[in-house]
C-alpha positions as CSV (number, residue, x, y, z in Angstrom):
1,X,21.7,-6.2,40.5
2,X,24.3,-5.0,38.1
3,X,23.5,-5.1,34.3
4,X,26.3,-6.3,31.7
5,X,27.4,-4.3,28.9
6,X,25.0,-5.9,26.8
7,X,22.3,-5.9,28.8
8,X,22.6,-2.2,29.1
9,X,23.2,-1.8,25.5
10,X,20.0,-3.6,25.0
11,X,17.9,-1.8,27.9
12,X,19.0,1.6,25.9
13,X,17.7,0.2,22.6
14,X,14.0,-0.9,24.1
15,X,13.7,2.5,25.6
16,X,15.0,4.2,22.6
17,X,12.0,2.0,20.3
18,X,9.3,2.3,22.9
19,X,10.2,6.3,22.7
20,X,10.1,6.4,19.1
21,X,6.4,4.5,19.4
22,X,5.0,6.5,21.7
23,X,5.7,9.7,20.0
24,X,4.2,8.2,16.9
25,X,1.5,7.8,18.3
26,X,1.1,11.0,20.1
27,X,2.2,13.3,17.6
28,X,1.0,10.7,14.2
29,X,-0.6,13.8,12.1
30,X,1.9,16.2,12.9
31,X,4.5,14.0,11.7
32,X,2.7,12.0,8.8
33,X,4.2,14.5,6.0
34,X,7.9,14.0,7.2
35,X,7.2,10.1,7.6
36,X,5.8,10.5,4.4
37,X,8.6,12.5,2.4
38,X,11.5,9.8,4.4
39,X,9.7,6.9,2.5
40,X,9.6,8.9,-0.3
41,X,13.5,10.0,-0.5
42,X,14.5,6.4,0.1
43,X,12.5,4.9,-2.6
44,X,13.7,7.6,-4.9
45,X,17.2,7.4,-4.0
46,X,18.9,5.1,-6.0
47,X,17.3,7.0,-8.5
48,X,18.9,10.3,-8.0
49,X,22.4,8.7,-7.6
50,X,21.9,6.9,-11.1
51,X,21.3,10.3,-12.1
52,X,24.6,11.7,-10.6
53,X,26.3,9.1,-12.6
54,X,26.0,11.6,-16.0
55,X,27.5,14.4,-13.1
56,X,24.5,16.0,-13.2
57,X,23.9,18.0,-10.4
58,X,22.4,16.7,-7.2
59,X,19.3,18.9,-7.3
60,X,18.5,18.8,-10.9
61,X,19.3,15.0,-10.2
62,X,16.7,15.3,-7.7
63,X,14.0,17.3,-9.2
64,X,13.8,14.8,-12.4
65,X,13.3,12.0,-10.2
66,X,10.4,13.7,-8.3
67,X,8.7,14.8,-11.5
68,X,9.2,11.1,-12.9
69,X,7.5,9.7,-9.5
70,X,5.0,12.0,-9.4
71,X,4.4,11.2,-13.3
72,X,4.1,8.0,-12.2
73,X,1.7,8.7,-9.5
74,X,-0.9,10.8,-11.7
75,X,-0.8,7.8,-14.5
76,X,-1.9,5.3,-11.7
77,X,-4.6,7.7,-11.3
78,X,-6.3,8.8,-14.8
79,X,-6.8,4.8,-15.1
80,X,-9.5,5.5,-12.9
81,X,-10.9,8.3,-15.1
82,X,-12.3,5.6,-17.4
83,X,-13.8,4.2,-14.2
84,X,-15.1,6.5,-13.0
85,X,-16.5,8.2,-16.1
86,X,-18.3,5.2,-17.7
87,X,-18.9,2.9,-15.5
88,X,-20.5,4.8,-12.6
89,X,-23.0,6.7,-14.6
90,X,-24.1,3.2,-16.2
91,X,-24.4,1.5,-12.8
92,X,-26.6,4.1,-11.3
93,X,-28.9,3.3,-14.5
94,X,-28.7,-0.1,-14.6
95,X,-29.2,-0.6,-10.5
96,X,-32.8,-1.7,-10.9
97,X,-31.9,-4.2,-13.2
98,X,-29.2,-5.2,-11.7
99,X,-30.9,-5.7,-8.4
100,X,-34.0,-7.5,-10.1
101,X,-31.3,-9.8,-11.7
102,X,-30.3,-10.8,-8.6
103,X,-33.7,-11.1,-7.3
104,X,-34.5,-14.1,-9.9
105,X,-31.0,-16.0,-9.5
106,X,-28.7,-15.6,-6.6
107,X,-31.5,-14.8,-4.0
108,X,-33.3,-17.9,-4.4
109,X,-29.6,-19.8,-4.4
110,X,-29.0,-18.1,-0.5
111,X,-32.8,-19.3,0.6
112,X,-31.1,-23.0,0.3
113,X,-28.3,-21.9,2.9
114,X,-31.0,-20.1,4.8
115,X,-30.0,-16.8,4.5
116,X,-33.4,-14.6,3.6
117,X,-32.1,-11.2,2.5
118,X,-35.1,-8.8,1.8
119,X,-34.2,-7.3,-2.0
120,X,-36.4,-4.9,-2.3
121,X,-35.6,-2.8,1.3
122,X,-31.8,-3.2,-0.2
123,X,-33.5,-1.6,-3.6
124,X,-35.0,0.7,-2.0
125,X,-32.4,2.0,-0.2
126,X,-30.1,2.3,-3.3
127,X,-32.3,3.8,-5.3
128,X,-32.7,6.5,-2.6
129,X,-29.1,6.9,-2.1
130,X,-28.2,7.1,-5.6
131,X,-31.4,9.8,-6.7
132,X,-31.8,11.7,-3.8
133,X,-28.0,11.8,-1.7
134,X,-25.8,12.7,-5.0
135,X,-26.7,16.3,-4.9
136,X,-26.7,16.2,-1.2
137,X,-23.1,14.4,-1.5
138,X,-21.8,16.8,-3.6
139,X,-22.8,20.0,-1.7
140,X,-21.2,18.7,1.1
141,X,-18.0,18.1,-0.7
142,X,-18.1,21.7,-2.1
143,X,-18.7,22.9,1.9
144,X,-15.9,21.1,2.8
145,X,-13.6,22.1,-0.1
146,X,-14.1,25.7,1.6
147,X,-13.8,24.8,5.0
148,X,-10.0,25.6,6.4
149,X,-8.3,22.2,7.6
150,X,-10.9,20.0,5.7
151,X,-9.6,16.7,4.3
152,X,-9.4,18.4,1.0
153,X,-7.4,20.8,2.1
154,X,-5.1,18.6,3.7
155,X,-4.7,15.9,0.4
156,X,-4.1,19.9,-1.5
157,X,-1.3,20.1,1.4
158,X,0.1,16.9,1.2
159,X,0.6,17.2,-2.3
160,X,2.4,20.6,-2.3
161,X,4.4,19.8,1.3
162,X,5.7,16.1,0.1
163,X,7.3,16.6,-2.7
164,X,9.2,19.8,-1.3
165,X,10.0,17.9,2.0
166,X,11.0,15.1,-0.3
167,X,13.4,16.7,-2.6
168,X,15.4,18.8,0.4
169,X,15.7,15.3,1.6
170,X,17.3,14.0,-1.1
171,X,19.2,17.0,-1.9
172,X,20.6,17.3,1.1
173,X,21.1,13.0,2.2
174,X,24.2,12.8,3.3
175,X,23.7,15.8,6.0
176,X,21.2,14.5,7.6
177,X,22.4,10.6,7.6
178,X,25.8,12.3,9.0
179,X,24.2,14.5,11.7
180,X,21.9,11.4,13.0
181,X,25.0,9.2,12.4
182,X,27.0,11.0,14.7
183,X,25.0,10.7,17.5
184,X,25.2,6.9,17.6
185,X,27.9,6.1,20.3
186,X,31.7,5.2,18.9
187,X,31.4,1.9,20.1
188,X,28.2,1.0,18.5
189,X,28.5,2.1,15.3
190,X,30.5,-1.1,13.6
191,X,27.5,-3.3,14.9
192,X,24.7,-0.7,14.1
193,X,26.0,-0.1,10.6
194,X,26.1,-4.0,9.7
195,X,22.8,-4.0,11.0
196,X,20.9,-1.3,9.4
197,X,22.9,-3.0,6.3
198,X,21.0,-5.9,6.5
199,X,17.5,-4.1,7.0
200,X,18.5,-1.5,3.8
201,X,19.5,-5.0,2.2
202,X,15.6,-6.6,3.1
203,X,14.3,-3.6,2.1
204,X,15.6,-3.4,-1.0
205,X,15.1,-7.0,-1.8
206,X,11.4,-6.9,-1.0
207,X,10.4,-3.8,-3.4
208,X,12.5,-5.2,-5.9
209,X,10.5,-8.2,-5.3
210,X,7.2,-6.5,-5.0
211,X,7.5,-4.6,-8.6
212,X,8.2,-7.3,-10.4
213,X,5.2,-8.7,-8.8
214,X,3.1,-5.3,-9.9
215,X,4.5,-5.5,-13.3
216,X,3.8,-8.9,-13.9
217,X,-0.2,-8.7,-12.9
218,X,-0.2,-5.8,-14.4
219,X,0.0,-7.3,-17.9
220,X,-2.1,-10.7,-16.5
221,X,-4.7,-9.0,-15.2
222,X,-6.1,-6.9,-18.5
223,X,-4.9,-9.9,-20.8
224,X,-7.2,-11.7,-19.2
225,X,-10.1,-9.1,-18.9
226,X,-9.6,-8.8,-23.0
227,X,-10.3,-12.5,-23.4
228,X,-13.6,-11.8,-21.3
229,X,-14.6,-9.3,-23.6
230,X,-14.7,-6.8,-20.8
231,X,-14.9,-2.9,-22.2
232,X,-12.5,-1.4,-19.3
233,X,-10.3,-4.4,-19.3
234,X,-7.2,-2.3,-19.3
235,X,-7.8,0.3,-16.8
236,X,-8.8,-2.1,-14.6
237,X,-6.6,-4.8,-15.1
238,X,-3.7,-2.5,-15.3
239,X,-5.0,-0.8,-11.7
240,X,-5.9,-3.8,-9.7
241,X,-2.1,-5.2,-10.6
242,X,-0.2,-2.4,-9.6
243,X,-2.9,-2.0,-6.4
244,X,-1.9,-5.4,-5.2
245,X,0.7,-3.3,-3.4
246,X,-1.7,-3.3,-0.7
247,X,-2.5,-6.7,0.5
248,X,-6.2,-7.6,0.0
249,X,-7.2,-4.1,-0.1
250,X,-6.2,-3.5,-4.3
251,X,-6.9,-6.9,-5.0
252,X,-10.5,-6.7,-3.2
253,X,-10.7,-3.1,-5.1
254,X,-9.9,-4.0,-8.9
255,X,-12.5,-7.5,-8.3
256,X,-15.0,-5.4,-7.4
257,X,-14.6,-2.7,-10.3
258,X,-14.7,-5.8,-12.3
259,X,-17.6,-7.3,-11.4
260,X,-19.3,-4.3,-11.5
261,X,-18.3,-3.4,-15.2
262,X,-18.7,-6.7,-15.9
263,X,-22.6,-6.8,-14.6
264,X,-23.5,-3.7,-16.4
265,X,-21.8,-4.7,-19.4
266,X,-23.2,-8.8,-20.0
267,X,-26.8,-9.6,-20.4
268,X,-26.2,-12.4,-18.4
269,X,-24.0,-14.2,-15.5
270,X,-21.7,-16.0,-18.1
271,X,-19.7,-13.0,-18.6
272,X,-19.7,-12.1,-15.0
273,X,-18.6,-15.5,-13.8
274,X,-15.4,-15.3,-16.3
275,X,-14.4,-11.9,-15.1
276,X,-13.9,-13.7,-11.6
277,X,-12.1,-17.0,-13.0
278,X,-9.6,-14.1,-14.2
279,X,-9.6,-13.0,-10.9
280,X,-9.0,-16.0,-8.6
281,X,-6.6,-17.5,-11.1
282,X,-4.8,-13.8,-10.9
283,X,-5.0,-14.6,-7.2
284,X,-3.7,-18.3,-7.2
285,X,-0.7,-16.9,-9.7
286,X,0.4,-14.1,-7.0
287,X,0.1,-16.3,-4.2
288,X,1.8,-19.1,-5.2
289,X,3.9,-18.4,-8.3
290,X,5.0,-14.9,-8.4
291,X,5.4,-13.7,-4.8
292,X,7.1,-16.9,-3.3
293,X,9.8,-16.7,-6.7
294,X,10.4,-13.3,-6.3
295,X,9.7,-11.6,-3.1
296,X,9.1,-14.3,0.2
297,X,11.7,-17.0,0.5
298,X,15.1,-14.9,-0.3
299,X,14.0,-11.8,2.5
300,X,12.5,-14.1,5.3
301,X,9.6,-11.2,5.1
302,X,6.4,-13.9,3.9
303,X,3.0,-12.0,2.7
304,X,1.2,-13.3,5.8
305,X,4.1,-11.4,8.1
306,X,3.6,-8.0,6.0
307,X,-0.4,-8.5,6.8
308,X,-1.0,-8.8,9.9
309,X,2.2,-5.8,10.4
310,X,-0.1,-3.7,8.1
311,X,-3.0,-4.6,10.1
312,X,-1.5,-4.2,13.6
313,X,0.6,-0.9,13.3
314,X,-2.8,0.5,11.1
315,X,-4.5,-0.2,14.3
316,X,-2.9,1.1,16.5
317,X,-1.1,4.5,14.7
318,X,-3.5,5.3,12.0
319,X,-2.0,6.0,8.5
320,X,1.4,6.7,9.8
321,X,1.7,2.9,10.8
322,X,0.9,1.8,7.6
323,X,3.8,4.2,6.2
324,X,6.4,3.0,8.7
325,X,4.8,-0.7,8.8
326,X,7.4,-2.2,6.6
327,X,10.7,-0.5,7.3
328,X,9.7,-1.1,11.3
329,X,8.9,-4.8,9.9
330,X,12.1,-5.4,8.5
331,X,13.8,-4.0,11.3
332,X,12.5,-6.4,13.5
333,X,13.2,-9.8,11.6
334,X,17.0,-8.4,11.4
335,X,16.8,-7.5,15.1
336,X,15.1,-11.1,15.3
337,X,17.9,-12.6,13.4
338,X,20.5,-11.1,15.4
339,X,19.3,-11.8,18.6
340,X,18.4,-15.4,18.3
341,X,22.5,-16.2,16.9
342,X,23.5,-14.4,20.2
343,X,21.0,-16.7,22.0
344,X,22.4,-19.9,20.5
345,X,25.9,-18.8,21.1
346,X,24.8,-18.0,24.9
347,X,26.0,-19.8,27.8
348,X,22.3,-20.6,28.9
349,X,21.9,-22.4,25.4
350,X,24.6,-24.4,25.5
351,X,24.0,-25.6,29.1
């Protein structure tokens, strides 16, 4: 059986994408720095050419947009100081009280739904874990700060190898485009360059999309923490709506620093119950006001798509296919697109 020009085109494709997953997968922490530093350099990159613009030079160019990013990055990450700082400490006070609180009210309210949940082996256990595991916690934290290849060492790595990856990247963009560019056949490259437009287009569209999103929540969220009368409404707020970058998992993590904060913080359930009204009505806004206007309906990519993507390639890669889940994602609707016109305009379709 002889294959078509298409066909064969195709058949080189497949091979080329199931190579590319396989070696992911085989080689996922060797290469989860460089996969890393590519996301990076093309988030950062129309950054650096709006930079150029003034004719400043491509590195300096470069290394101001890095520092900006990672100025960025530590920002997102002192809101947690507050966090961590004040509520923590409270919490492992307050436990007991806490627990006995819910004890009296929401324990009873399970019995009528026949769920029986012993409170005081779940008191016990906290209590335990809280007085006598800190110190054991944090020895082992110290150990593996000194162990060579510990996970410490590694985030230490990661911090000092990105950024440097990132900016030779950058520096040095159209090299590497050119020298991968010019191993794409003669014939293919009119096709593959209107393709890898369209995903670059999607792409674009979508984190365009997705910021606006983070910006607007952002301000929602700790406005409506302050009505509460919540103490960390802005650390918080501000956190859980630029986490919603991760589907479920930011949104899941803010409600639960909430409630928290909120618990040690009101004498009663009033206060916690208005902490999650902010939060489902945060939820209802994202869901069907702010991510369908400005993300879903103009990319074809829809928040359930980008889920269960995160969900399958963090299955089966690790953290590397949650870096290269959406680029991989967008890939595939364009390649999606593309090959249902060719099936409508097929002779089989039309027969």
């Amino acid at each position: 059986m002889t294959l078509t020009t298409a066909q064969q085109r195709a058949l080189t494709w497949l091979t080329l994408a199931v190579a590319a997953a396989f070696l992911l997968w085989l080689l996922g922490s060797a290469l989860t720095p460089m996969v890393l530093a590519l996301v990076f350099a093309y988030l950062l990159w129309p950054m650096v050419r709006l930079l150029e613009r003034p004719r400043l030079p491509r590195a300096l160019a470069a290394t101001v947009t890095i520092l900006l990013a990672m100025l960025a990055a530590t920002v997102l990450v002192l809101l947690l100081v507050p966090i961590v700082t004040t509520a923590l400490p409270q919490l492992r006070a307050q436990w007991p009280g806490l627990l006995d609180k819910f004890n009296h009210v929401v324990a009873p309210q399970l019995k009528n739904f026949g769920v029986d949940l012993d409170v005081d082996t779940v008191k016990a256990w906290i209590l335990k874990s809280f007085d006598g595991n800190m110190d054991e916690w944090g020895q082992k934290l110290l150990a593996s700060a000194r162990i060579g290849g510990s996970w410490l060492a590694t985030i230490v790595g990661f911090l000092v190898l990105v950024p440097v990856l990132v900016f030779y990247l950058l520096v040095d963009a159209e090299s590497v485009s050119g020298g991968a560019w010019n191993l794409v056949p003669l014939k293919s490259r009119e096709r593959l360059a209107g393709f890898l437009g369209e995903c670059d287009t999607m792409l674009r569209q979508y984190l365009k999309g997705q910021l606006s999103v983070m910006g607007a929540l952002a301000l929602i969220y700790p406005l409506g923490l302050m009505l509460t009368g919540l103490n960390l409404a802005w650390p918080i707020g501000v956190f859980t709506g630029l986490a919603v970058f991760i589907p479920y998992l930011g949104y899941t993590t803010g409600l639960v620093l909430a409630l928290m904060s909120a618990a040690i913080q009101f004498t009663g359930w009033h206060g916690v119950a208005e902490v999650a009204v902010v939060y489902a009505v945060g939820q209802v806004l994202e869901s069907f006001v702010l991510t369908p206007r400005l993300v879903g309906e103009r990319i074809g990519l829809s928040p359930l798509a980008v889920i269960v993507a995160l969900l399958v390639f963090g299955e089966v890669f690790g953290f590397l296919g949650v870096l290269v889940c959406l680029p991989v994602t967008a890939l595939g609707v364009v390649a999606m697109r593309h090959a249902m016109a060719a099936y409508r305009a097929s002779t089989f379709y039309r027969t």
